[in-house]
C-alpha positions as CSV (number, residue, x, y, z in Angstrom):
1,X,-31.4,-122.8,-41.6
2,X,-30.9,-120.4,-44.7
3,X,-28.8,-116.9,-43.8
4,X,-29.6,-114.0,-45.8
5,X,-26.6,-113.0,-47.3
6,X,-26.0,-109.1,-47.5
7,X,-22.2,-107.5,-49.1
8,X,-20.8,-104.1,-48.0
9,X,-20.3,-100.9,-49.4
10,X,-16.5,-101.9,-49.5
11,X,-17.1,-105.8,-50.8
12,X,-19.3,-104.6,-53.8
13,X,-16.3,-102.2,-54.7
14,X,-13.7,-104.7,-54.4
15,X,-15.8,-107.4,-56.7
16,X,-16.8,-105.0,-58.9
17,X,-12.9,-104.5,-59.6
18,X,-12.0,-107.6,-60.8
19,X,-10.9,-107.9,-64.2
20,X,-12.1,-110.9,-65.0
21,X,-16.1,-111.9,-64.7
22,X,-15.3,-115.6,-64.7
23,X,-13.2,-114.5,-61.6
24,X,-16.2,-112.4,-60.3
25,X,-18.5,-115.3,-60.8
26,X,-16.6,-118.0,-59.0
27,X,-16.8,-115.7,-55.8
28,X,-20.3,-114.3,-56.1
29,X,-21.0,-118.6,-56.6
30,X,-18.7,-119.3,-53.8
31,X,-20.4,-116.1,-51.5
32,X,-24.0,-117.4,-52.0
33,X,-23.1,-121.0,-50.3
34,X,-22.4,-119.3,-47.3
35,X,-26.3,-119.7,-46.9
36,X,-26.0,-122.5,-45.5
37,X,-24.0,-123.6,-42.9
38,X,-21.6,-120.5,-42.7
39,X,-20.0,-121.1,-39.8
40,X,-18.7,-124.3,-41.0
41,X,-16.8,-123.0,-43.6
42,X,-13.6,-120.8,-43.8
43,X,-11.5,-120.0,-40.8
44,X,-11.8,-117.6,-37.7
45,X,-10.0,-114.6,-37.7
46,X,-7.9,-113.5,-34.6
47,X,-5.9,-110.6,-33.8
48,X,-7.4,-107.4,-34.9
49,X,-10.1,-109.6,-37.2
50,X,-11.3,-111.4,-34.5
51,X,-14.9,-111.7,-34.7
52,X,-14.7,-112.5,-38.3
53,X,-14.0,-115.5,-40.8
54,X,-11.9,-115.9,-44.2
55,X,-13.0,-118.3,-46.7
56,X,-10.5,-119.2,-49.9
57,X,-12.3,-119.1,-53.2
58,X,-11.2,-119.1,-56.7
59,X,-8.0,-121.1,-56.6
60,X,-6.8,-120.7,-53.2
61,X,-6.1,-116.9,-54.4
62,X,-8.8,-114.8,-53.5
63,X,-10.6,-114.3,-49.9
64,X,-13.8,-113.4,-48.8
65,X,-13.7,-111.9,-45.4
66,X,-17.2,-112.1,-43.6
67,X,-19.1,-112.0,-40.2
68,X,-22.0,-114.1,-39.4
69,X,-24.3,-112.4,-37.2
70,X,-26.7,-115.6,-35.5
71,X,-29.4,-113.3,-34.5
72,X,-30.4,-111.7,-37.6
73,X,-29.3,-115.2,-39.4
74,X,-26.7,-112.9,-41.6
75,X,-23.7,-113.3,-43.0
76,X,-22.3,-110.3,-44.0
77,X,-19.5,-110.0,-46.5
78,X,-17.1,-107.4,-45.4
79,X,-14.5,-107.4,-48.3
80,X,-13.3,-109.9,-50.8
81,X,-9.9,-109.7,-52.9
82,X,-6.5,-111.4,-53.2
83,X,-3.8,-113.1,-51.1
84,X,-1.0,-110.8,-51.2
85,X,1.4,-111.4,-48.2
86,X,3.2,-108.4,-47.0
87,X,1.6,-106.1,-49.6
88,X,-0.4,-102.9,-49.2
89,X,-3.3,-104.3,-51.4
90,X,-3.9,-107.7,-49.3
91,X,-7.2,-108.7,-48.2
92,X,-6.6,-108.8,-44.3
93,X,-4.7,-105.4,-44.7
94,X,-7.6,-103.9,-46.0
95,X,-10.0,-105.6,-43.5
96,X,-7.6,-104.2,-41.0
97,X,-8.3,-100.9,-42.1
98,X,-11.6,-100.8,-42.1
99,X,-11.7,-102.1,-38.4
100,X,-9.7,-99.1,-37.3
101,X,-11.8,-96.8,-39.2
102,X,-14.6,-97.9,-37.4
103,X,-16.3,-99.0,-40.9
104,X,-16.7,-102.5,-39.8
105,X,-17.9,-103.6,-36.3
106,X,-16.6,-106.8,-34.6
């Protein structure tokens, strides 16, 4: 089975920031084989990202948070961007954010 893939308002942002297109590439390559088999690949989330998954891509540096949704065969990218531990500008910090906002359903 083939999921649609479909990238927030937020992920677009965040990709669209990255300096370098080779860099950009690499993750928009590594986003589109979540097609298939999503659920195989990264890692669940718990905690406050429970519900969601974290794949490593370019290097071991960057993340792409996402949530595959079975019924509508989705996956939907919630926010991509890099492995900082302990800083304000890490991925999961910023995927925490969004699920207190409300932004992003779990």
């Amino acid at each position: 089975m083939t999921y649609r893939i479909e990238l927030t308002p937020t992920a677009l942002a965040a990709l669209a920031k990255i300096p370098d297109r080779r860099i950009q590439l690499a993750i928009r390559d590594r986003i589109n084989h979540l097609a298939r088999d999503p659920e195989q690949q990264g890692k669940s989330l718990g905690g406050e990202l429970a519900g969601l998954r974290s794949l490593r891509a370019v290097g071991q540096r960057y993340r792409i948070i996402y949530r595959v949704e079975r019924a509508r065969i989705l996956v939907l990218i919630v926010t991509v961007g890099l492995r900082k531990a302990g800083d304000k500008q890490d991925v999961y910090e910023l995927a925490k954010k969004l699920v207190r906002a409300g932004l992003i359903k779990l």
